[in-house]
N, C-alpha and C positions, 0 to 999 in steps of 0.2 A: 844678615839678610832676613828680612820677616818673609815669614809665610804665612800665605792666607790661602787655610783648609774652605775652600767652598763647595757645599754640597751637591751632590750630582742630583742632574734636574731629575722631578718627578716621572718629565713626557718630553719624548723624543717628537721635537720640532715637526721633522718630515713626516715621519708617519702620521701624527697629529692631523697634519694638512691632509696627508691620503685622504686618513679617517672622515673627515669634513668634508670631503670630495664628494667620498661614497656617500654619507649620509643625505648629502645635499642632494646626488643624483639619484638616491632611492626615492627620497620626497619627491624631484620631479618625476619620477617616471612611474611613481603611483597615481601622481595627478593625473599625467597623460592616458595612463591604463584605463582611470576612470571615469576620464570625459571620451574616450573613444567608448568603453563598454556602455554609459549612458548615451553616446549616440546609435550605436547600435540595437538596442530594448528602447528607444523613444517611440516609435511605433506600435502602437497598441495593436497585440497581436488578436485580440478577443473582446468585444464590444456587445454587451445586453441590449437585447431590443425587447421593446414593450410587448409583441406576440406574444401568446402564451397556450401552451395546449393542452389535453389531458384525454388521455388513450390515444393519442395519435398512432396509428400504422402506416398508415401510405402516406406522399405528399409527393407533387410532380409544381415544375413552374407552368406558369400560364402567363404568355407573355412577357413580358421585362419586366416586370414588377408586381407581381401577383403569383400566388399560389395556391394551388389546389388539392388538401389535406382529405383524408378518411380518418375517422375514430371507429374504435370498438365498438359503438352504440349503432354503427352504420349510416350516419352522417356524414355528406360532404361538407366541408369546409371551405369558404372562398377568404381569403385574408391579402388585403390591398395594402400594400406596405407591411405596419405594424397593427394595424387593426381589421381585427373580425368583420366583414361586411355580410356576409349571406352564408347561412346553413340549410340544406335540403335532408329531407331523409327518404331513407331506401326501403326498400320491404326485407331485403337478406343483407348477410357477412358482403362489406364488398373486398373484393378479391383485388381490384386493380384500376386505376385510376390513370387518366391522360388527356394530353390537352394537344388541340392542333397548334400548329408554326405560328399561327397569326394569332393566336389566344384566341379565336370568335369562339372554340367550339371545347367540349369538353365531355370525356368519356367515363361512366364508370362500372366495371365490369363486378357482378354480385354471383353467389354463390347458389343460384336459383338461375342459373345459365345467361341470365337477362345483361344485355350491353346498354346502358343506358343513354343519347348524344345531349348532351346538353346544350343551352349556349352558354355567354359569358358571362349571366346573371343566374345560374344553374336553376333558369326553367327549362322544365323537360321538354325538349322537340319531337323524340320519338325513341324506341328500343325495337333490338331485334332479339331472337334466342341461338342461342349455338344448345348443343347435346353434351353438358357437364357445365360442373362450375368453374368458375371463372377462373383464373391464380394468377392474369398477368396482363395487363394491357401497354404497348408503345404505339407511337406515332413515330411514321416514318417522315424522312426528309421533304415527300413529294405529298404527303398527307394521307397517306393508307393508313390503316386501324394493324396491326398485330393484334390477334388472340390467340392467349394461350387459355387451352382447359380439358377439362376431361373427367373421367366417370372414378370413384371412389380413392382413398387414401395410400393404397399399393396397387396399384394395378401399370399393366403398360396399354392403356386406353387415353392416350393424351397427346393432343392435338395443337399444334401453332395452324392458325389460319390466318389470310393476309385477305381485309376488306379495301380494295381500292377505293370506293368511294363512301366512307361512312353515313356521311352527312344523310346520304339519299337514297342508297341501295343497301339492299341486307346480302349481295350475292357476294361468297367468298371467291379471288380471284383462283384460291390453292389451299387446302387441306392437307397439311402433313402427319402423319402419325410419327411420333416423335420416338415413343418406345416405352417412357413409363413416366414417373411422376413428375411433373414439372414446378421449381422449388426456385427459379429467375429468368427474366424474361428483359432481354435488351434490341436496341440495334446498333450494325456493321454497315455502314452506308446504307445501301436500303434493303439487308437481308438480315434475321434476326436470328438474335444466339440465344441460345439456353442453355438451363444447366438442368439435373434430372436428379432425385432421391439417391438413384444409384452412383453417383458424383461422377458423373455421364457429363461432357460440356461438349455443344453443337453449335454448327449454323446450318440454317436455313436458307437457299438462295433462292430467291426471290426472282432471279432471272430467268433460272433454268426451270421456271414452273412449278419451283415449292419442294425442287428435291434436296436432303440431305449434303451440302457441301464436306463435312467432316464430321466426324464424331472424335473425341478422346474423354483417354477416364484419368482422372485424377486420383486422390489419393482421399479423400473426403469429399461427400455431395457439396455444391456449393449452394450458399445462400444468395451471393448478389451476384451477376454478371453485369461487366461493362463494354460495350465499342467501343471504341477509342480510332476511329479513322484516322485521325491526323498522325496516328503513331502504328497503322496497319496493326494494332492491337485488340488483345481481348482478357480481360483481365478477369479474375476468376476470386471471389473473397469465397470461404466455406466455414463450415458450422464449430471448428476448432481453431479459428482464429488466424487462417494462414491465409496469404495471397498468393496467386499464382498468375503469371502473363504469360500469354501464348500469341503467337502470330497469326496471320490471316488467314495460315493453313492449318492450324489447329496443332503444330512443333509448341513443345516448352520450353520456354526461355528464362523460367527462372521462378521462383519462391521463397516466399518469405515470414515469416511466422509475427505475426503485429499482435498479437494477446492471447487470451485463451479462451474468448467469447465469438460467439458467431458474428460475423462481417454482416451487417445490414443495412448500409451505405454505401455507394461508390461513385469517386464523381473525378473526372478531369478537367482542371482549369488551363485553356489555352493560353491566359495572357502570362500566366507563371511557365509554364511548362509541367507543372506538379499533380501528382496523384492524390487524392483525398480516400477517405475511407472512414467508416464509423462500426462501433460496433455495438452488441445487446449489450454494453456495462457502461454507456456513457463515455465510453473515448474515441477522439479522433488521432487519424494519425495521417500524416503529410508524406508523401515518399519522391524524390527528386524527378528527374529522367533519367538518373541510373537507378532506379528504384533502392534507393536507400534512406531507409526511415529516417527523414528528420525533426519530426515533430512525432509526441505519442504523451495526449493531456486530458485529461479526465475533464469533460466539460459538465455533465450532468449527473446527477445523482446515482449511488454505486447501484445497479440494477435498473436503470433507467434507461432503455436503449436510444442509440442513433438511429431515427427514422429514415433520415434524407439527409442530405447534403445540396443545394438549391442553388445553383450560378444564379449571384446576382450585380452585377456589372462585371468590370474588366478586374481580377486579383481578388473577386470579393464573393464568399460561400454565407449562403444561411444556414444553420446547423438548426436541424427540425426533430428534437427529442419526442420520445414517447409523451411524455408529461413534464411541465415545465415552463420558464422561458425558453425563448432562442436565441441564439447568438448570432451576429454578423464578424466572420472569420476573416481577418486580411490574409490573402494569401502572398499580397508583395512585403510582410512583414518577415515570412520566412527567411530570407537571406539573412535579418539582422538577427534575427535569432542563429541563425547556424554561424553568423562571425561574432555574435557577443562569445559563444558557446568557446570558440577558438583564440580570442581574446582573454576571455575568461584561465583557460589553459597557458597561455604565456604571460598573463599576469604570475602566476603562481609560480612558475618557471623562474621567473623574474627577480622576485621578491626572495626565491632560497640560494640563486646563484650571490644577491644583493647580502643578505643576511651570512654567509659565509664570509664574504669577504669584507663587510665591517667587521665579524670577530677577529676572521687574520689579523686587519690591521689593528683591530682594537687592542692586542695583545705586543705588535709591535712596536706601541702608541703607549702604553703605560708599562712603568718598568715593574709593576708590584707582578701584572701580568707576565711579562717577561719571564721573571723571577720565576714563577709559579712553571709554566711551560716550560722553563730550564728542568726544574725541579722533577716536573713529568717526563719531559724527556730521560731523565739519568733511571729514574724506574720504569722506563719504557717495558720493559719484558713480565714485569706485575699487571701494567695496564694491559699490556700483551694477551695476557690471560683473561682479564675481568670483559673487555670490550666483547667479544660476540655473545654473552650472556645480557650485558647491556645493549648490545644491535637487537638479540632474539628481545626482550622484553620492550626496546623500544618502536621494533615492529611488527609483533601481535598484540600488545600492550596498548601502549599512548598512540600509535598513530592510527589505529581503528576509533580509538576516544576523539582524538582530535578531528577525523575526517566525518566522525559522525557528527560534530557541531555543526559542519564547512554545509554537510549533506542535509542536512534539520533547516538550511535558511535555500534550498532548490529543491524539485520537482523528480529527484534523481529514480531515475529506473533503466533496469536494463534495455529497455524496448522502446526507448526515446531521447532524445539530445537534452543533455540536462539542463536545465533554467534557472537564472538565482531569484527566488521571488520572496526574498528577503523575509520578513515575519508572517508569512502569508499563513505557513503550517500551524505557527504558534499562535496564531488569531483563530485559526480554524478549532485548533484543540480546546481554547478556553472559552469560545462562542458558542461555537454550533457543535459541537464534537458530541453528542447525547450519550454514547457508550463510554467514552471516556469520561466525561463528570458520571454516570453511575457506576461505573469499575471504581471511579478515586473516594465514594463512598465506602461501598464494599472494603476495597482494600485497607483503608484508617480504621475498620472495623477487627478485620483480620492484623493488621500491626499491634494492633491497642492487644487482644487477645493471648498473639504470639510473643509479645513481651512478660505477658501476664503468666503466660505457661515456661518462659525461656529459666525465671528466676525463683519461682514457685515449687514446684514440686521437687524439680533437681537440689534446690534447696534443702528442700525436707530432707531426703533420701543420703545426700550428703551429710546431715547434720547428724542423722542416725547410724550411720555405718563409722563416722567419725569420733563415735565415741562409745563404739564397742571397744570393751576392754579386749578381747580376744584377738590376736591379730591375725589369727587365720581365721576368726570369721569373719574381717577388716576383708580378707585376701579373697574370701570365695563368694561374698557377697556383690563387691565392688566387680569381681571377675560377672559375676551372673548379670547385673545391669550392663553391661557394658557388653556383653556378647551379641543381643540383636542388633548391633551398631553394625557388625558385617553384612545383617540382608540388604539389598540393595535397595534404592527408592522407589526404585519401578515396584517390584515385587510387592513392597511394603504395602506401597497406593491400589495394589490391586486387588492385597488381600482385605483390606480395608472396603474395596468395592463391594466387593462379595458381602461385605458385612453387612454392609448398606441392602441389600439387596432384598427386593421385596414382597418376594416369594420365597427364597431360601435362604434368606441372609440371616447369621445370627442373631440380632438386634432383634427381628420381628418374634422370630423362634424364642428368643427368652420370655418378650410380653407375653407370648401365646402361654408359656407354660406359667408366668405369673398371673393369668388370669386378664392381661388388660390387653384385651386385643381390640378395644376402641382405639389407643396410643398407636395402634398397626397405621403405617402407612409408604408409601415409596418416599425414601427420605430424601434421595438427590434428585427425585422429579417433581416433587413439592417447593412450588416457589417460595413457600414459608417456614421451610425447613432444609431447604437445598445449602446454603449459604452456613447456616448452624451444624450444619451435617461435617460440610469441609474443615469447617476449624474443630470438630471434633476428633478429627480421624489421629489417632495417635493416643489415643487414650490410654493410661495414664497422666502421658508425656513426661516420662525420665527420658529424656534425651541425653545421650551417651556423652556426646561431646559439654553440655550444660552442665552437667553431672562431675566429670572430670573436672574440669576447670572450678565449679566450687570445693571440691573435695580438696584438690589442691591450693586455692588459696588459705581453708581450712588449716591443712597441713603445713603450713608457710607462718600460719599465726605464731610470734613468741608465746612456748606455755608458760612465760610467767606471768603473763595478765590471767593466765586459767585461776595458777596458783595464787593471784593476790588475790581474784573474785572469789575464791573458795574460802579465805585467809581472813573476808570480811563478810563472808556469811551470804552472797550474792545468789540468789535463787535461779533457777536456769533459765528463766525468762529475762531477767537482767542482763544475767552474763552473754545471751543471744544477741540482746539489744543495744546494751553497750560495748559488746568487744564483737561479736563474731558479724555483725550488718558493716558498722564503719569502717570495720578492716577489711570486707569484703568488697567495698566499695570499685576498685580495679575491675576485680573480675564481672560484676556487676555490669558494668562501664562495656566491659570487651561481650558482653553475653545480651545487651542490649542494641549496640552494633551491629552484629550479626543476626542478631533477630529480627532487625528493622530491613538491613538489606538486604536479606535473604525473604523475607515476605514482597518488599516494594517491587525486586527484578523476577520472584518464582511466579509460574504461572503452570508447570508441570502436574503437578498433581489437580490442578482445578482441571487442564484439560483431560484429564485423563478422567476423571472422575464426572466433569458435569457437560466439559466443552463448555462453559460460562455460563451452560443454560440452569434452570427452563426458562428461558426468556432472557433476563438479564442479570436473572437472582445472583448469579457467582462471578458476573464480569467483572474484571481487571482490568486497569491499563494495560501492564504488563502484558498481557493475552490479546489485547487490540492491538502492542506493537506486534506481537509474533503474526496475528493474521492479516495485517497491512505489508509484512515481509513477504507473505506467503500470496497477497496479491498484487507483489511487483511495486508497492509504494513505498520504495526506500526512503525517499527525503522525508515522506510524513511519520514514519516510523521511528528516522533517528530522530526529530522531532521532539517525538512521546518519549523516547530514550533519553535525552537531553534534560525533558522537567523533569523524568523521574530520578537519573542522576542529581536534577535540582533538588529537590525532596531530600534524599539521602545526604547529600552534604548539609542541609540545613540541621535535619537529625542528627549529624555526626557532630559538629559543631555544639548544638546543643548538648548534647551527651559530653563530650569534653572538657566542655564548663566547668562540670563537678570532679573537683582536683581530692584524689585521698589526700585526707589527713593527715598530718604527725602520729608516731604512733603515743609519743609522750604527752601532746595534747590531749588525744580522746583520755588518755587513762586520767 
């Protein structure tokens, strides 16, 4: 009988098919993730308008489609749409701005006590005087005038008075003494709330003839108050960046911390249901009707406050910066932003349950696989061992690397619903980013230097102690370099400061005694020496660990290349050149490395020593990512983390390149 040996197949049929299954249902249910998540971001959340402004402080609407701005200069501003139509000027600071229901009329309160009534072309109709300056003007529902004001900068001399009839009479219906400085000024149906220096928040009722309906104190003075009738509410922004909502009896119901800048917008949109809010550092932030922050976006420039926040139709806010354009805000985009945000999450979900179970099947789908996870299995109690040293390194390790890529292409911060805005950060750093293209000057400057000191000196010091015949002075020499290796970095960079130092620093103190005390100067506050100063610090620079590692590849050389160089009469410049560089070429390689990436990611000793300053003389990237960390802008941070990780692998790569030698070549 013949036999026929046929080989066992490569891949197991049914698995194969699983495997096809999955693969196929990953493709779809990628597609599907990201035509849902692109229908959800279709909606342009944020939309440029042609307005533009510069010192804005106040800004109320006027009408449906108009508003009426103040600047620092003490100009009103009338802006019809997107464009400027009429600017008036005032004689003082104006303190407070508003417009009646119908838009015919418009008020602006200055800081020479003066109420100014305008009309709708801000020519002057008339003014009255109250007794202080001005700090807050509202229009009520029914068209009464709110002023707030009063006599100096602490005092409890300060007044909410209610003009029933502005238009025509200067007679207050009710003068309330409030108690002390007043720092916002709103209304509660037709009674108006305030908040006070001493972070004092009230209302006024207007019904009961101007008496004090509630007082409470908060926890910080607030900057903006809001009414919010349709939610018997009173919301409370303050100068540390918190919110706080209180009810119509002045109980607290709740706070919330949205940044670390003072609140100087607040606005509710009926047709969402949603809370707005702006603060002095250009961001806004969205909060639902359970007041939980879903939006928190940096719309204008870092230091550039939110002035206003401007209903302007149904779902739709003007955002009215200090300086700047404006933006027109959809606020019925919110929702798709909080379900991309949620889509977003179960993509990902998605994708590692998908990704496991092709590898299952992948392995139960090819026998080389098989084979291989038999094999692990039988030294199961090896791997046993190695696997939580491989979990710990691959989750403080690679999956902070990896989430930092995810995080580098969204908006990610603790204090807002994160957004994927795909290269946005990376346009932003290679465009407009001005600190970072001068830090990435800076920095090639300090690489180039640090390279130059890594291989240099530890060189020399090496090459000398290496061929002392004595080997205890090999021992005591090598032991004395190598011992400031234990002070620590802080310390080092500090005593280094002092050096710098320029009144008792030693640096100054030597030129003094050598006679060149024109050379005297502050050298890390000199922009033209600040920078030179840093890459000096370390002088000599035998660095311990640079040091060691030429010493030892030194010690690593065959001495019979010593003994041929001697053997043919090879002067000690030769013998450097031809034996002791190309065979050091490794250590080289590993001392270049670490020179590069220890400069690109360090940023400690600059801050410690300059803070990047004076101005921008010592900025870094590396130092812009630390302070984008430190104000809450994760995604742009990993961002900078990212190209600078890009850099380093370009370097590394290139440094690789150069492969040592044979040692039987170079000879």
């Amino acid at each position: 009988m013949r036999e026929f040996n046929k080989a066992r197949p490569r891949y197991n049929r049914a698995a194969s098919r699983v495997l096809l299954a999955l693969i196929l249902g990953a493709a779809v249910g990628n597609l599907a993730f990201f035509l849902a998540y692109g229908r959800q971001t279709g909606k342009p959340l944020l939309t440029p308008l042609q307005a533009h402004g510069a010192g804005l402080i106040l800004a109320t609407p006027v009408g449906a489609a108009r508003v009426l701005a103040a600047n620092d200069a003490n100009q009103l501003l009338l802006f019809a749409g997107d464009r400027l139509t009429k600017r008036t000027q005032l004689a003082a600071l104006i303190g407070g701005v508003a417009a009646s229901p119908d838009g015919k009329t418009v008020y602006a309160g200055t800081s020479d006590g003066a109420v100014t009534v305008l009309d709708a072309n801000l020519a002057k109709h008339r003014s009255f005087q109250v007794n202080g300056r001005v700090v807050g003007l509202k229009v009520t529902g029914g068209g009464g005038l709110l002023v707030a004001y009063g006599l100096g900068a602490f005092s409890d001399r300060y007044y909410v008075g209610f003009y029933p009839n502005p238009r025509a009479g200067n007679r207050a219906a009710f003068t309330t003494q409030v108690g002390f400085t007043i720092t916002a000024l709103d209304v509660l149906k037709a009674n108006a709330v305030y908040g006070l220096l001493n972070a004092q928040v009230g209302v006024v009722d207007a019904g009961a003839g101007g008496k004090i309906a509630w007082q409470t104190t908060l926890t910080n003075p607030a900057t903006r108050v809001l009414g919010v009738p349709q939610r018997n509410r009173v919301l409370a922004g303050d100068k540390t960046g918190a919110l706080t909502w209180l009810d119509d009896h002045g109980h607290t119901l709740g706070q919330v911390q949205l940044g670390q800048y003072p609140i100087h917008a607040l606005v509710f949109d009926q047709a969402s249901g949603d809370y707005f809010a702006g603060d002095a550092n250009g961001r806004v932030f969205a909060l639902d009707k359970t007041m939980k922050v879903v939006l928190s976006r940096d719309v204008a420039v870092s230091g550039n406050g939110i002035e206003a926040l401007i209903p302007n139709g149904p779902g739709s806010l003007v955002i009215v910066p200090g300086d700047g354009p404006w933006l027109d805000l959809n606020a019925a985009a919110l929702g798709g932003v909080e379900q991309a945000a949620r889509v977003g999450t179960t993509w990902l979900e998605f994708d590692g349950v998908m990704l496991v179970a092709i590898l299952v099947a992948l392995v139960f789908a090819v026998r080389r696989l098989r084979a291989v996870a038999r094999a692990a299995w039988r030294a199961r109690l090896a791997y046993a061992f190695v696997v939580p040293a491989i979990a710990l390194i691959g989750v403080f390790t690679y999956y902070p690397a990896i989430a930092a890529v995810y995080y580098s292409l969204t908006d990610f911060s603790l204090r807002n619903v994160t957004q994927f805005v795909g290269l946005q950060n990376y346009q932003q750093i290679i465009t407009s980013d001005f600190y970072f293209r001068t830090g990435l000057v800076n920095m090639a400057l300090i690489v180039i230097t640090s390279m130059i000191k890594a291989v240099t000196v530890p060189l020399l010091v090496a090459e000398l102690i290496f061929w002392l015949r004595n080997k205890t002075h090999q021992y005591v020499f090598r032991t004395l370099f190598v011992l400031p290796a234990v002070v620590p970095g802080l310390v080092f960079t500090l005593l280094w400061k002092q050096v710098y130092d320029p009144r008792t620093g030693l640096l100054n103190q030597l030129l003094a005694v050598v006679g060149l005390l024109q050379l005297q100067r502050a050298w890390l506050g000199d922009a033209g020496t600040a920078l030179w100063a840093v890459i000096g610090v370390g002088f000599p620079y035998v660095d311990a660990f640079a040091f060691l590692i030429l010493l030892g590849g030194l010690l690593n050389i065959n001495g019979e290349f010593f003994d041929a160089a001697k053997v043919d009469g090879a002067s000690w410049w030769s013998r450097f050149r031809h034996i002791d560089l190309p065979l050091l070429v490794s250590q080289f390689r590993i001392l270049l490395f670490f020179a590069i990436t220890g400069t690109v990611q360090g940023f400690a000793a600059i801050f410690i020593l300059t803070q990047g300053g004076p101005g921008t003389a010592t900025y870094v990237p590396a130092l812009q990512m630390y302070l984008r960390i430190s104000n809450g802008d994760f995604g742009y941070a990993s961002a900078i983390g990212v190209v600078l990780f890009a850099m380093i692998l370009v370097a590394t790569l290139f440094i690789l390149r150069f492969r040592r030698q044979d040692a039987v070549e170079i000879a």
